[in-house]
C-alpha positions, 0 to 999 in steps of 0.5 A: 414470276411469269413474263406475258408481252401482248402485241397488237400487231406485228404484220410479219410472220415466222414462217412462210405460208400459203395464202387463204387463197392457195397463193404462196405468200412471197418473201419480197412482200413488205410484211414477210421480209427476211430481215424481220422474220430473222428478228421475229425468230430471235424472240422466239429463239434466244429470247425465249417468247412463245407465241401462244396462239400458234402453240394452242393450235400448232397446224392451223394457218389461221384463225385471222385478227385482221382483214383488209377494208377491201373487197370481201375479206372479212366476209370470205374470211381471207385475212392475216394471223397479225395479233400475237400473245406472246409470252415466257415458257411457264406461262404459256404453259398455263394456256387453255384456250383461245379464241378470237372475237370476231363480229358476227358480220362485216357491218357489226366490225368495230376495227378491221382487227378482231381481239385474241383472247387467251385463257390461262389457269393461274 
């Protein structure tokens, strides 16, 4: 029996990235505080979870499930990667593909997060 566990949004990160922009992103912002990377690293350390987006495509920043409400975000695609299937090893395993549904515009958004969407063979 396989574990799958879908969160919606965690807004923090394992690691630390550049920004969309090229601008690091800091560790005194809210979301990237060391405290709740160190608890984020303990799922997918001793708690074994595997995120399997990042496992799909390892070198990827993005693609994002989020952008801000302001400015251009979403049209510039400058957003956050905050939406995780997170799942035991076995399963992960049965990953094939993921993709995210994002709306084709700004005006056809129905939330200002997109669905990550993973397919397994079981």
């Amino acid at each position: 029996m396989s574990t799958c566990w879908s969160q919606g949004t965690l807004t923090s990160c394992t690691r630390l990235w550049t920004s969309p922009t090229g601008n690091p992103i800091t560790i005194r912002r809210q979301e990237f505080l060391t405290a709740k990377i160190a608890y984020l690293d303990r799922w997918f350390g001793t708690m074994s979870f595997v995120d399997v987006q990042r496992r799909l495509d390892p070198d990827s920043q993005g693609p994002y499930t989020w952008w801000s409400q302001r400015g251009k975000a979403f049209d510039n695609n400058t957003g956050w990667r905050i939406d995780y299937h997170l799942t035991d090893p076995g399963l992960a395993g049965k990953a094939e593909k993921y993709r995210i549904d994002r709306a084709a515009s700004y005006d056809a958004r129905f939330s200002d997060h997109a669905p990550l969407i993973v397919d397994y063979s079981l």
